[in-house]
Each structure stands twice: as structure tokens, then as C-alpha cells.
C-alpha positions as CSV (number, residue, x, y, z in Angstrom):
1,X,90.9,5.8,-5.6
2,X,92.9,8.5,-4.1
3,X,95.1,9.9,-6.1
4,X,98.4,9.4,-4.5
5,X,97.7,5.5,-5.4
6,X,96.7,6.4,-8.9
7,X,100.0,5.2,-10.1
8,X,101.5,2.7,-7.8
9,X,97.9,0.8,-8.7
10,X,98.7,1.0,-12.1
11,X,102.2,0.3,-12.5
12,X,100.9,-2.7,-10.3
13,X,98.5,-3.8,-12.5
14,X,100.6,-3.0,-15.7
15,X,103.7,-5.3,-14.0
16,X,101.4,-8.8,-12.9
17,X,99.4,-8.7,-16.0
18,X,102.6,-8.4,-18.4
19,X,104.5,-11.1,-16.1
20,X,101.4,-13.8,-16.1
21,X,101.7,-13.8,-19.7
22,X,104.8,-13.2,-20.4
23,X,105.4,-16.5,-17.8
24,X,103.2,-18.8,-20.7
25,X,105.4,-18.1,-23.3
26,X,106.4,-16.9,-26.6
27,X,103.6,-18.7,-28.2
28,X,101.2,-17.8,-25.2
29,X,102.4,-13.9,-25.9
30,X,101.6,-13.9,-29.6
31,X,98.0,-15.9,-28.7
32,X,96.9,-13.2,-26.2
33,X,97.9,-10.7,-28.3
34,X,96.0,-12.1,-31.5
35,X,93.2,-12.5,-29.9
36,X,92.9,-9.1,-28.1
37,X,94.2,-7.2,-31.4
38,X,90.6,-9.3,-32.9
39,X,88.4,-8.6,-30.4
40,X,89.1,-4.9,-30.1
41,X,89.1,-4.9,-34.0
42,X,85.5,-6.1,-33.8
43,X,84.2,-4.1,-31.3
44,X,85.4,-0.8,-32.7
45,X,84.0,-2.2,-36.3
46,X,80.4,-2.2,-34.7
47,X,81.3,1.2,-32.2
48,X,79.6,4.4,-33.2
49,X,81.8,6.6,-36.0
50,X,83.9,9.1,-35.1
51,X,87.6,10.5,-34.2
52,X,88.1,8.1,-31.2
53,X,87.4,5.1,-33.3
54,X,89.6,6.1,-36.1
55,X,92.4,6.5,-34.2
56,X,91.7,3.3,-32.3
57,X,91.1,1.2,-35.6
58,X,94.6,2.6,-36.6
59,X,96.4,1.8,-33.6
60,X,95.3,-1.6,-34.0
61,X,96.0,-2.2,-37.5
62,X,99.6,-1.0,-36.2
63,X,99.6,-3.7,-33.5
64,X,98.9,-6.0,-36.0
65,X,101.3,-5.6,-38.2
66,X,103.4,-5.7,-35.3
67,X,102.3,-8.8,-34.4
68,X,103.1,-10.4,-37.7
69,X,106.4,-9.2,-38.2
70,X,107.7,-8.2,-34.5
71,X,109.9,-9.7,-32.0
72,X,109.0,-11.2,-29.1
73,X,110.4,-7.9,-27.5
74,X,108.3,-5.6,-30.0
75,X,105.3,-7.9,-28.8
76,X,105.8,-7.2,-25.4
77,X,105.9,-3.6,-26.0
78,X,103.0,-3.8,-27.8
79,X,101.5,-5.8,-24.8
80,X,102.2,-2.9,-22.3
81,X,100.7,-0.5,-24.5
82,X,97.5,-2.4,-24.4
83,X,97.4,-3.3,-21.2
84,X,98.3,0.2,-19.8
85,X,95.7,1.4,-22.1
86,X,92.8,-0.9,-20.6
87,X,94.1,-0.5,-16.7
88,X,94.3,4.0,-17.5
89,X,90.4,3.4,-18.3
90,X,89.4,1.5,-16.0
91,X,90.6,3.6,-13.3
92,X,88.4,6.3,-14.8
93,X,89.5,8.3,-17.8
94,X,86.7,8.8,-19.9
95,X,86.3,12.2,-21.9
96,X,84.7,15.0,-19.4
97,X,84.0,17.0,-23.1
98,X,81.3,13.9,-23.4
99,X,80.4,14.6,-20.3
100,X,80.0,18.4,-20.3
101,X,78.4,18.4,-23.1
102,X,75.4,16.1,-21.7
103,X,75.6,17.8,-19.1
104,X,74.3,21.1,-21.2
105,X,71.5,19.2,-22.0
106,X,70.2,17.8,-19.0
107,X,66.6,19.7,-17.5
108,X,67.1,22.6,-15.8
109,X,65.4,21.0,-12.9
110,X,68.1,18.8,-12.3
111,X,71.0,21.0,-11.8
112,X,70.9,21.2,-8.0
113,X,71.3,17.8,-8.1
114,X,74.2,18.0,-10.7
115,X,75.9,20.5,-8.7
116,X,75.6,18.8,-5.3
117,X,79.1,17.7,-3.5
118,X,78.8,15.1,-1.1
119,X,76.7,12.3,-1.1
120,X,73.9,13.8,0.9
121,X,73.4,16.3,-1.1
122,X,72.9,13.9,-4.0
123,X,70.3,12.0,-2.5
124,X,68.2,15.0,-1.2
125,X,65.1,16.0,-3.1
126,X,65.3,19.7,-2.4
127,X,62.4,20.6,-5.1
128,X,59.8,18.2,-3.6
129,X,58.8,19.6,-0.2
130,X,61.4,18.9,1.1
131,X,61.5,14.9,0.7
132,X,65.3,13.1,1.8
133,X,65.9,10.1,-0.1
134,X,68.0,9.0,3.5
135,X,64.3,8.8,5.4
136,X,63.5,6.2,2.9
137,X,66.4,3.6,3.2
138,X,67.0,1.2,6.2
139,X,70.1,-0.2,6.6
140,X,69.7,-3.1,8.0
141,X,71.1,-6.7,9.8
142,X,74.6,-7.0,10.8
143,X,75.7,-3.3,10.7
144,X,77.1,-3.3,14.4
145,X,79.4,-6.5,12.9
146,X,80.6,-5.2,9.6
147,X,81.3,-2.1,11.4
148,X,83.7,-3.3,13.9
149,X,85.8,-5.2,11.0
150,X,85.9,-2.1,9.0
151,X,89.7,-1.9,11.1
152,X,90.3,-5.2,11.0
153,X,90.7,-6.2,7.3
154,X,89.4,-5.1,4.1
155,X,86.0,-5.3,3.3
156,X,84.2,-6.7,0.0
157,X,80.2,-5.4,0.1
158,X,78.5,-8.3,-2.2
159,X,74.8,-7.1,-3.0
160,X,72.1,-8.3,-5.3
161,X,71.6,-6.5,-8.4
162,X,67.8,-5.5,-9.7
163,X,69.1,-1.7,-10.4
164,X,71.9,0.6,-12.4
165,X,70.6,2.6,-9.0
166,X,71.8,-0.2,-6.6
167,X,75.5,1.1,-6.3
168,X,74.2,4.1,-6.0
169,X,71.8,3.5,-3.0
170,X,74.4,1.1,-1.3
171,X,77.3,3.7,-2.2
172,X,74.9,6.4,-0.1
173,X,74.1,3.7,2.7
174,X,77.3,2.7,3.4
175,X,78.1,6.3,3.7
176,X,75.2,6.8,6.0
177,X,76.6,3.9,8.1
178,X,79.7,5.4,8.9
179,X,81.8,3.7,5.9
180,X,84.0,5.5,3.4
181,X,83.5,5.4,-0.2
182,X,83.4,2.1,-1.9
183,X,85.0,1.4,-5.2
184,X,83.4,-0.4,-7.3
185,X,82.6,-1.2,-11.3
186,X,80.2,0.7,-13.5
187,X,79.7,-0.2,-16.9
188,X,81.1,2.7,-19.1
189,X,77.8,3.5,-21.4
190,X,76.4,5.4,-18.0
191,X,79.0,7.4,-17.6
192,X,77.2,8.8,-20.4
193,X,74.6,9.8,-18.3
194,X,75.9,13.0,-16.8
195,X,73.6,12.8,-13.5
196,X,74.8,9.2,-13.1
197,X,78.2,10.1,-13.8
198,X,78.5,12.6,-11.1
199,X,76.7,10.4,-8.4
200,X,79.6,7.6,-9.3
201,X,82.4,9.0,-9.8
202,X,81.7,11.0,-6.1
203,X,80.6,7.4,-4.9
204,X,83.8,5.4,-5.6
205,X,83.4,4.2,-9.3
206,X,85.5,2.7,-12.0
207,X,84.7,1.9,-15.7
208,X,84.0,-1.5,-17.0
209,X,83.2,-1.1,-20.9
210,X,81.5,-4.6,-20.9
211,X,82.0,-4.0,-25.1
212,X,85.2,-5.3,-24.1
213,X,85.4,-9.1,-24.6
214,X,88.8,-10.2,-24.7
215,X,90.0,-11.9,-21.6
216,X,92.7,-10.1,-21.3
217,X,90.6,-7.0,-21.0
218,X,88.6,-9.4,-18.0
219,X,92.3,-10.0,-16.4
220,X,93.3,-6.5,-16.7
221,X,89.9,-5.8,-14.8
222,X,90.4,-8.6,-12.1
223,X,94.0,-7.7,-11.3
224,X,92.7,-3.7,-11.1
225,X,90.1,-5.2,-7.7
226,X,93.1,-7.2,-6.3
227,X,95.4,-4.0,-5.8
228,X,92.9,-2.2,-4.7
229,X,92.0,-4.7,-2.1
230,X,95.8,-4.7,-1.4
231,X,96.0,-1.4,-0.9
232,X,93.2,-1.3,1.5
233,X,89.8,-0.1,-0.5
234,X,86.7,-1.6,0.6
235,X,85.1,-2.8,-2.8
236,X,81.7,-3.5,-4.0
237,X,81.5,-5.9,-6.3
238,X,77.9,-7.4,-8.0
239,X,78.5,-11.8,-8.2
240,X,75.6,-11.7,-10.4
241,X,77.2,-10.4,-13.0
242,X,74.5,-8.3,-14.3
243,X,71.0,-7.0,-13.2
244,X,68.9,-9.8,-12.5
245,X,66.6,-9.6,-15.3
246,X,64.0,-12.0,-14.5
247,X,63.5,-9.8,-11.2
248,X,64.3,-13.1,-9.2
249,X,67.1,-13.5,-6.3
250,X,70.5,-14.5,-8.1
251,X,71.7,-18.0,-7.2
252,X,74.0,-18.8,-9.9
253,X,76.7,-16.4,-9.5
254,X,80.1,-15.2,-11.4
255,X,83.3,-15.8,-9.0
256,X,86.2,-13.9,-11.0
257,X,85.4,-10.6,-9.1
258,X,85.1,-12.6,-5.4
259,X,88.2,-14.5,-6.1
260,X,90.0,-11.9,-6.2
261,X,89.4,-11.4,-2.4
262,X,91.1,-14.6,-2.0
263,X,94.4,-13.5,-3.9
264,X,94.4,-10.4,-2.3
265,X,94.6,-12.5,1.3
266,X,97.3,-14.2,-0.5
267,X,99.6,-11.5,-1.2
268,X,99.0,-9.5,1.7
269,X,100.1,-12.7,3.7
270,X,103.4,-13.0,1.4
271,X,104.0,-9.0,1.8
272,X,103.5,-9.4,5.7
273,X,100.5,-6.7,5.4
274,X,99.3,-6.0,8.9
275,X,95.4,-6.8,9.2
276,X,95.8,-8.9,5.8
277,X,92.2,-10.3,5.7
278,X,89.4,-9.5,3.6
279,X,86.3,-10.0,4.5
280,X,82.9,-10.7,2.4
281,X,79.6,-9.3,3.1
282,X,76.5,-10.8,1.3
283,X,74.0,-7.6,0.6
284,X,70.9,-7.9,-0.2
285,X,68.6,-4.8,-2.0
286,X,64.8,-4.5,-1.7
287,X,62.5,-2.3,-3.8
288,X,59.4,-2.2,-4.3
289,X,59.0,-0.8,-7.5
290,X,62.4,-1.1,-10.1
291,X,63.2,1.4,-11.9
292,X,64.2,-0.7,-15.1
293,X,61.6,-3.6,-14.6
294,X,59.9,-3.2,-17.8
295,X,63.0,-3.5,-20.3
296,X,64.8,-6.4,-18.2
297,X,61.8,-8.3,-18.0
298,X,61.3,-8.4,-21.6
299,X,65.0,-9.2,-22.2
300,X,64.4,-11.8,-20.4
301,X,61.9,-13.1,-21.6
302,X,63.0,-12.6,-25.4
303,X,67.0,-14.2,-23.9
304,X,65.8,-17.0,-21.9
305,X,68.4,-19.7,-22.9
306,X,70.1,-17.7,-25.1
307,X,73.1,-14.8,-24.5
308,X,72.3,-12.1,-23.3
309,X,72.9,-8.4,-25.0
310,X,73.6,-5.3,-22.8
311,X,71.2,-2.9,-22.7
312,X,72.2,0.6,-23.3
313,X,68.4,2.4,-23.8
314,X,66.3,1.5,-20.8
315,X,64.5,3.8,-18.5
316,X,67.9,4.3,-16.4
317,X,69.3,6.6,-19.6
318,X,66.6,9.1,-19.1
319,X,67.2,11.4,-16.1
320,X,63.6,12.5,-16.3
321,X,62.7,8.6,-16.2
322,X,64.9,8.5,-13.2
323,X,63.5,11.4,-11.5
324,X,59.9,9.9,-12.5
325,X,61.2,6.8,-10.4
326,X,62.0,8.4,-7.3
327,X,59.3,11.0,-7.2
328,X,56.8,7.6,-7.2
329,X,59.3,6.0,-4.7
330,X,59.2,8.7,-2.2
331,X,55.3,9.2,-2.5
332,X,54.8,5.9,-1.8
333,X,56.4,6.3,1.9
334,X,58.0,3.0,1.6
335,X,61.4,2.0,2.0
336,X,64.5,0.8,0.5
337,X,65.8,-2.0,2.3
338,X,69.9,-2.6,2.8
339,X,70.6,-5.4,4.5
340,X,73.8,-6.4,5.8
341,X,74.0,-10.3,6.4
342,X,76.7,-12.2,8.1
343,X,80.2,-11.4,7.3
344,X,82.4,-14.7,5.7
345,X,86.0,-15.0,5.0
346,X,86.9,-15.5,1.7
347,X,86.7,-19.4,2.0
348,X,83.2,-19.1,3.1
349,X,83.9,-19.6,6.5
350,X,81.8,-17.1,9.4
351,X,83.4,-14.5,10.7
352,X,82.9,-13.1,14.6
353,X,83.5,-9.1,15.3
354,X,87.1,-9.8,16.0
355,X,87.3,-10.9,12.5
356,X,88.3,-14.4,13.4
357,X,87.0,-17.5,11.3
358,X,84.8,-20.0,12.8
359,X,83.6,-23.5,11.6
360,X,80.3,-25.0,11.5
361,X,80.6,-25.6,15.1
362,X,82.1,-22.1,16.1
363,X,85.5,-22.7,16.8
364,X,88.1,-20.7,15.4
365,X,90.0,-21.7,12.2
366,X,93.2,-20.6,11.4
367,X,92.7,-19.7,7.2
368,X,96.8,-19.2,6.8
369,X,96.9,-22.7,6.5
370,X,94.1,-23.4,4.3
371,X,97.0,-21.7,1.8
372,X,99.5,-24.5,2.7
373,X,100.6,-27.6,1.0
374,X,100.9,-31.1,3.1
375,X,104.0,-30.1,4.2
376,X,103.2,-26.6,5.5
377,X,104.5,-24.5,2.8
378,X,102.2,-22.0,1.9
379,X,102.1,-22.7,-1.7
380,X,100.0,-21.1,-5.0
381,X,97.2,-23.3,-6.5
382,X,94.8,-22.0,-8.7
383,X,92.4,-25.0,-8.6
384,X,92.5,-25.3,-5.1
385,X,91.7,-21.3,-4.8
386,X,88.7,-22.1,-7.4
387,X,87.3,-24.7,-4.9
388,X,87.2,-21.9,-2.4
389,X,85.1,-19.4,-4.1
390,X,83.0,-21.8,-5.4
391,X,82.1,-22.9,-1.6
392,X,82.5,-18.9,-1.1
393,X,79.8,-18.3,-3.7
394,X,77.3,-21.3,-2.4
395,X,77.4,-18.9,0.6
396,X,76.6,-15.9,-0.2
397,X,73.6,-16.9,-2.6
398,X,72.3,-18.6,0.6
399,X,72.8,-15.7,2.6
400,X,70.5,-13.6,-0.5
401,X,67.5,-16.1,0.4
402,X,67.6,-15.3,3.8
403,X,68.3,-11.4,3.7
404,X,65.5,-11.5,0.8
405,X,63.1,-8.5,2.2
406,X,59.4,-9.4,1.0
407,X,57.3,-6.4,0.3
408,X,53.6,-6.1,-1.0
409,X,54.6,-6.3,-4.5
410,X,55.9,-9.3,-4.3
411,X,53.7,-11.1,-2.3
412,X,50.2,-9.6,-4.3
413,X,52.7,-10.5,-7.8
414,X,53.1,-14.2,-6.5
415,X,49.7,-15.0,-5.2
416,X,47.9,-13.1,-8.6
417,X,50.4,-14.8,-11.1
418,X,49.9,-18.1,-9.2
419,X,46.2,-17.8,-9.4
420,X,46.2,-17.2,-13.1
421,X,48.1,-20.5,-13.7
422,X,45.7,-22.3,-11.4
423,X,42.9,-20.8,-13.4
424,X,44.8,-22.0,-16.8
425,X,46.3,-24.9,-16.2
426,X,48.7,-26.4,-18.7
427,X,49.3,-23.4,-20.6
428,X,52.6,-22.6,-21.7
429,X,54.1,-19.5,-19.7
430,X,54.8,-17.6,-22.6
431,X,50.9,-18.1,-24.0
432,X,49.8,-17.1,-20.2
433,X,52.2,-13.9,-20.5
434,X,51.0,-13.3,-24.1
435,X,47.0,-13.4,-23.7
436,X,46.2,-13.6,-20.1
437,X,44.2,-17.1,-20.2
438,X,40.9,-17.7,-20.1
439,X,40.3,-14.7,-17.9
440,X,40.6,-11.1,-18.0
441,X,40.3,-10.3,-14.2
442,X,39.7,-11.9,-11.0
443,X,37.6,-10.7,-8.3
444,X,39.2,-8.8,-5.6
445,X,37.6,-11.5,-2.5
446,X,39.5,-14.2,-4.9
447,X,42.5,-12.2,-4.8
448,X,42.4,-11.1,-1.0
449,X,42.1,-15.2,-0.1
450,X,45.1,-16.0,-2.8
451,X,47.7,-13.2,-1.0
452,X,46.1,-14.5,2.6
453,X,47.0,-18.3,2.0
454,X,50.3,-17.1,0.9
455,X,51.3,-15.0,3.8
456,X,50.5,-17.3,6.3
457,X,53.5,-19.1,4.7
458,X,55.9,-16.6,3.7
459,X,55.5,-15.4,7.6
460,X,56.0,-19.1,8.9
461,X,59.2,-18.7,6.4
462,X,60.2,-15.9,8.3
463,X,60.1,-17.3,11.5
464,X,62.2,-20.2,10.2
465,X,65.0,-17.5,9.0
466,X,64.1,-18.3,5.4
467,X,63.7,-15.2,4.1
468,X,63.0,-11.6,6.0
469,X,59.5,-9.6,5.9
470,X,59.2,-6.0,5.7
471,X,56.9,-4.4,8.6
472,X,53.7,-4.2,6.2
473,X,54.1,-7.6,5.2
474,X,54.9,-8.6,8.6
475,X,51.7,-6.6,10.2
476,X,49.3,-6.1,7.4
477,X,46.3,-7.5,6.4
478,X,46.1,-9.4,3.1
479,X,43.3,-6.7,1.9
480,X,45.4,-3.6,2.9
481,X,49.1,-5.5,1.1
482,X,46.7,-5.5,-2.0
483,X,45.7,-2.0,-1.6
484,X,49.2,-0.9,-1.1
485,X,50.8,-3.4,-3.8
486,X,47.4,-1.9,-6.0
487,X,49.0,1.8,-5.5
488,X,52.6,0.9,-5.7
489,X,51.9,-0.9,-9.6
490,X,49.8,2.1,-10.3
491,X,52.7,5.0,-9.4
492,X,55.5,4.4,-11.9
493,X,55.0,2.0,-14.3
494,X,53.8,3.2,-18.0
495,X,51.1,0.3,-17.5
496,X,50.4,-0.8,-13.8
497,X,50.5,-4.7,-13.6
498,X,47.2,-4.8,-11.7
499,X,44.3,-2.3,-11.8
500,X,41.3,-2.6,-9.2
501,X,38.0,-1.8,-11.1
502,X,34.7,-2.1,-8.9
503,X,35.0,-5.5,-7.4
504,X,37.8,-7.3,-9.8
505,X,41.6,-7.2,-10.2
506,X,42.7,-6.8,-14.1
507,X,46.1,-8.1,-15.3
508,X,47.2,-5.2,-17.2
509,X,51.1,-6.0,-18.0
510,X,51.3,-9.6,-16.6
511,X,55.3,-9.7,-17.7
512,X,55.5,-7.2,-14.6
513,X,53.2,-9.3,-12.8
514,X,55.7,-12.2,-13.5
515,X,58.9,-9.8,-12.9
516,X,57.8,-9.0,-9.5
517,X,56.6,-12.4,-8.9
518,X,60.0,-13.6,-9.3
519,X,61.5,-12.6,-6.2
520,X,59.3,-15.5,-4.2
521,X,60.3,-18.2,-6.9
522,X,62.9,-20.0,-4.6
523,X,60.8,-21.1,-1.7
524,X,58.9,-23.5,-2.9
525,X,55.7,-21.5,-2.3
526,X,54.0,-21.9,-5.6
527,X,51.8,-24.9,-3.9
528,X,50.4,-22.5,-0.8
529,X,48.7,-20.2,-3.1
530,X,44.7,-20.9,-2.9
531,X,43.9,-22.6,-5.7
């Protein structure tokens, strides 16, 4: 955020937050109060010793006592120091002596990279021949479209989420495209990570310290996205939530973050803001290696059903992991795939280049009134609002199925896992995942026939507008997809998920096998694999 709305976006955010709960009353006051003093109490009992969480602890205590014994007045002092505590780091205030100091310790090899200055720089790979990051990445579908409503409105960029690299890559191809920097959340453990920490804070982000789990901490956050919307920042935000662990495309998304769009639309309509909409545009991120594929497919598999913990070690807090990554990425000459699918309103409704809102049937709708009562009053409702996003979010996870980019890992991950259940059949995934079944390999003609079957559907799919093919899987043969799926496994990985020996395939790490898998699980495609 520039810095000249520094300020007014906090004092904004400071004001509403106070007001809202000030608005519930006295008892409302001393219950959001009790419960954040808790929560913060319990997070900094688990946090990592040190000066920072003395002082905090302290604090705290103080607020208690505060609590106890205070005024309602007291109490809403002590609310505005809280509050303008969370909303000062949010917008971005860690400690730079953190950061210079990990800096220091970062390989020598990376400094060019540390010390680069726009976001070109940051993506070039000066030391490797040569090798641009920006050759790799196609930005791709409705560009032209959300180009021309870039003027017209505000825009909210709504991507999948595999990779802590995602906002990076779509930060970078939205700059690429002609767009200017996009705000957006990162959690506050890889700030930590000084490489990371320069390529986001040069790319547009905020903190989120997802240790944080009192709701007025998620409030403070929300109402932080709606003034910046307000004020005009085009914003990514991730409706997942979280990386998709299992690898597969997210269809049960979080709305907080999107409905703030729809409040944002609100209040630019009651201040009389000229070009007042926002508009949504569903993203969707292709790889075909993950950098952090190993650790959240084994959280997955160790969470499924249960809550899920956030991970702070994977391979994205190791520069020289990350470096590892991308080296293998580059050498593989494939490419990243960013594509832009239709623009919505923040009902859910389409949007044409003139950023008008169009029903099923393509006439224009006029979504002021949607914000009106029977009697034409445009009026405040948050259940009706919630309706919205909900038909808002049913939306854009459609839209993911259909921008969904297949590459040759996926399709040689689906038709091998497949054919391992087919060759053990009633075996309990885990037990499949754990031993392997009754067989060790397969034989590379078994395989070639398996990823054939399945690509004369998954290109039928495509054709039908189901789902999107990359040109290898839209031209290749099902031999050469396993010979580059075969090389992409074997690049990056510590243990490949398939290894070619004479004439057979083994399953060396079948939980990336079923991670990469995943991204084919909503199609219904499980029956077309050769059995």
C-alpha cells in the first residue's frame, strides 16, 4: 500500500472495527475482549521465548486486569489498543533486525537475487545461462477482458493455491500483463524467509500471522481488504484458505476474504465512489512439479478429517530447496500456467468488457438493486450478503474445473495410481499408499495403454470446456507424456514417484503418485483408466 494511504487505511480500519463492537454492547465489548485477551494469552504461552513475548505476555496480563476492574470506557481504550495493534501488523511491520539478520545468512549465491529491485529482476536466473523465469510462464484466457476493467472497477485476482510460490508467480504475471502490484495476504512465519520476504513485500504483501485465532484478529483482517478495495487496490486473495494439500482442485472454499468484495461495492455505492464495482477473477495455477508436494501430501494424509496444523518447516523455508525447485523447473522447459477465466461481479453474475453484469441469458442486470429492500431502499443485510458469496463462491470453484491446465504429471499420476487400484482391488487407500499392493512395478506397454485410455477422455473433456490441456497433453503421445511425466518425477523430488527400469514402471513414493493424481479427481475419470 502506498504510503500516503498508510494512515487513512488504518484509522479506517481502527474506527469500523471499534464501532461494530462497540454497536453489540457493553456485554458484547467485555466478551470480545475476554476472548481475545485468551487467545493471544495462549498463543504467546506456546510462541518461542524471548523479549517480544515478554513484553506481549505483560501487556496482556495488563489488559486483563483491565478487563476485570475497568470501565466500559477503559475497555474501549483497551480495545483500540488491540485493535490498532493487529491492523499496524498487518499492514506490514514486522522487525527488519529479523530480517537482516537472515539475510546474513542466506548463500552467497543468492544475493543477486536479494538485491534485485523490480520484479523482473527477481524472477531472472542470471547464474544459470542465462535462463528467465518470464519465458516459462503463460498467462493465459481472459487477459484482453480483465485488462480492459482494470479502469472500470477494482479488481479481486482469486487463484488456486498448490504453492507459498503462487503469489509470487501471479504477483510477477500480473506485472507482466500490464497490472500494478497486487496486495495481498502472506502468512507472517515467511516473512522469515529473507528471499521470500523481499520478493513480497516488492510484490504487494501484507501479514497474516495465522497463530492468531481470535476472531477479532479475523475481523480486523477482513475490514483491512475492504479499505483497501475502497481505496482502489486490486487484491489477491486465496478462497481456499490454505494450500491445497491433497494436490486436488479446491471446491469447498472460505468466503470471508471474497465477501469483502461485496461490502466494498457497498460502501463505495453509499460514498458515491465513481467506478464503485469490484470485480472477481477466478485464477487458476498449473505446475508440474510443486515445490512443497512432499510435506502437504503427508499432512494430508496424517489430517484427513481432522484440523489441520500450519506448517512452518517445509521445503519452501529453505532458499536452497527453493532454488533446487526452480533450477529443475526451468530445465525441464515446461511452463507455468496462469490462467485468467471469466470475470464475475461479486454476486456471481458474468461480467462483459464494459464491466456490465449479465444474466444467464446475457442481458444486462443492474446489481444496485440487488442491495435494495422491497421497497427500493438500498438497505444492509448480512444474511442476504452471505447468500451472495455463497452463489459467488459456487462460481468460481466451477470456473477452477474448467481453467484446470492438465499436464503429464497429472495425467501419467492418474492413469498409474488408477491402475494400482485396479490391480488391488478392495484395499484400503492408506494400505495401497503404505505397501504398494501386490505389485512392485508395472510394465511400461501396461502403463502406455493406461495414460492412452485416459487421454482419449481428458481430451473429449477438453473439447466439452471441462477442463483445459496443456500443448503436450493436447499433442503428445501417451509413450512420450510418460517419458516427460518419467523426467519431470525424476528432477526435484528427493524420491521420484515413478522410476522406468528396463521395461517396467516402479512406484517409488506412491503418496506423490496420489498427490499429483489428485488434480484429475473431479471428473469422474477414474472408470476410463484401462483396467
Amino acid at each position: 500500500m502506498r504510503r500516503e494511504d498508510q494512515e487513512r487505511a488504518v484509522e479506517e480500519v481502527v474506527n469500523r472495527t471499534i464501532e461494530r463492537v462497540v454497536a453489540r454492547g457493553s456485554r458484547a465489548l467485555e466478551a470480545t475482549l475476554g476472548d481475545t485477551i485468551y487467545y493471544e494469552q495462549q498463543r504467546l504461552k506456546k510462541g518461542k521465548p524471548g523479549k517480544q513475548r515478554d513484553k506481549e505476555r505483560a501487556q496482556y496480563k495488563g489488559y486483563r486486569r483491565q478487563l476485570v476492574r475497568g470501565s466500559d470506557e477503559q475497555r474501549k481504550a483497551v480495545l483500540r489498543e488491540i485493535v490498532s495493534f493487529f491492523t499496524r501488523e498487518i499492514l506490514g511491520n514486522f522487525d527488519p533486525r529479523v530480517h537482516a539478520l537472515a539475510t546474513r545468512a542466506v548463500p552467497f549465491g543468492l544475493k543477486t537475487l536479494l538485491n534485485a529491485t523490480s520484479p523482473r529482476q527477481l524472477v531472472e536466473w542470471r547464474g544459470s545461462g542465462g535462463i528467465d523465469l518470464g519465458e516459462h510462464m503463460m498467462v493465459e484466457g481472459k487477459l484482453d477482458h480483465a485488462r480492459a476493467l482494470r479502469d472500470r472497477g477494482t479488481l479481486i485476482f482469486a487463484p488456486t493455491h498448490s504453492s507459498n510460490l503462487d503469489s509470487i508467480v501471479l504477483g510477477y504475471g500480473m506485472h507482466e500483463a500490464g497490472f500494478p502490484p497486487l496486495l495481498y495476504g502472506a502468512g507472517l512465519n515467511l516473512f522469515e524467509n529473507p528471499l521470500m520476504s523481499f520478493f513480497m513485500h516488492n510484490l504487494g504483501a501484507y501479514t497474516v500471522d495465522r497463530r492468531k485465532k481470535a476472531p477479532l484478529y479475523k475481523e480486523v483482517l477482513k475490514e483491512y481488504a475492504t479499505v483497501s478495495l475502497e481505496l482502489g487496490y486490486h487484491n489477491l486473495f486465496f478462497p481456499g484458505g490454505t494450500r491445497a494439500r491433497s494436490g486436488a482442485i479446491e471446491q469447498h472454499l472460505k468466503l470471508g476474504l471474497l465477501g469483502t468484495g461485496l461490502t466494498a461495492f457497498g460502501n463505495n455505492l453509499r460514498r458515491g465512489k465513481t467506478n464503485p464495482k469490484i470485480f472477481v477473477i477466478p485464477v487458476v495455477l498449473s505446475f508440474d512439479l510443486v515445490l512443497e508436494a512432499e510435506t502437504l501430501v503427508d499432512d494430508h494424509l496424517r489430517e484427513t478429517g481432522q484440523g489441520r496444523y500450519i506448517i512452518t518447516d517445509d521445503e519452501f523455508a529453505s532458499p536452497r530447496r527453493i532454488l533446487q525447485f526452480m533450477r529443475g523447473l526451468l530445465e525441464l522447459d515446461t511452463h507455468i500456467h496462469i490462467t485468467l477465466m471469466e470475470p464475475l461481479d461479486v454476486f456471481g453474475n458474468r461480467v462483459d468488457a464494459e464491466g456490465r453484469s449479465l444474466d444467464g441469458r446475457g442481458r444486462e442486470v443492474q446489481i444496485e438493486r440487488y442491495l435494495e429492500n422491497a421497497k427500493g431502499e438500498r438497505v444492509q443485510d448480512a444474511n442476504r450478503d452471505q447468500e451472495y458469496t455463497r452463489e459467488l463462491g459456487r462460481h468460481v470453484a466451477d470456473a477452477y474445473l474448467r481453467g484446470n491446465t492438465v499436464l503429464p504429471t497429472h495425467l501419467v499420476a492418474f492413469a498409474l495410481f488408477e491402475r494400482l487400484r485396479t490391480l488391488n482391488p478392495g484395499m484400503d487407500l492408506y494400505r495401497l499408499l503404505r505397501t504398494g499392493g501386490m505389485h512392485e512395478s508395472i510394465a511400461f506397454s501396461e502403463a502406455q495403454r493406461s495414460v492412452d485410455d485416459l487421454l482419449t477422455r481428458v481430451r473429449k473433456l477438453a473439447e466439452e470446456g471441462r477442463l483445459r490441456l496443456g500443448e503436450r497433453a493436447r499433442t503428445a503421445s501417451a509413450q512420450e507424456l510418460l517419458t516427460l511425466a518419467l523426467r519431470a518425477f525424476g528432477t526435484y523430488h528427493t524420491k521420484p514417484a515413478l522410476e522406468r527400469i528396463g521395461d517396467r514402471l516402479y512406484h517409488r513414493d506412491r503418496n506423490l503418485l496420489f498427490y499429483y493424481r489428485n488434480r484429475l479427481t473431479q471428473y469422474g475419470l477414474e472408470q476410463e483408466v484401462s483396467a
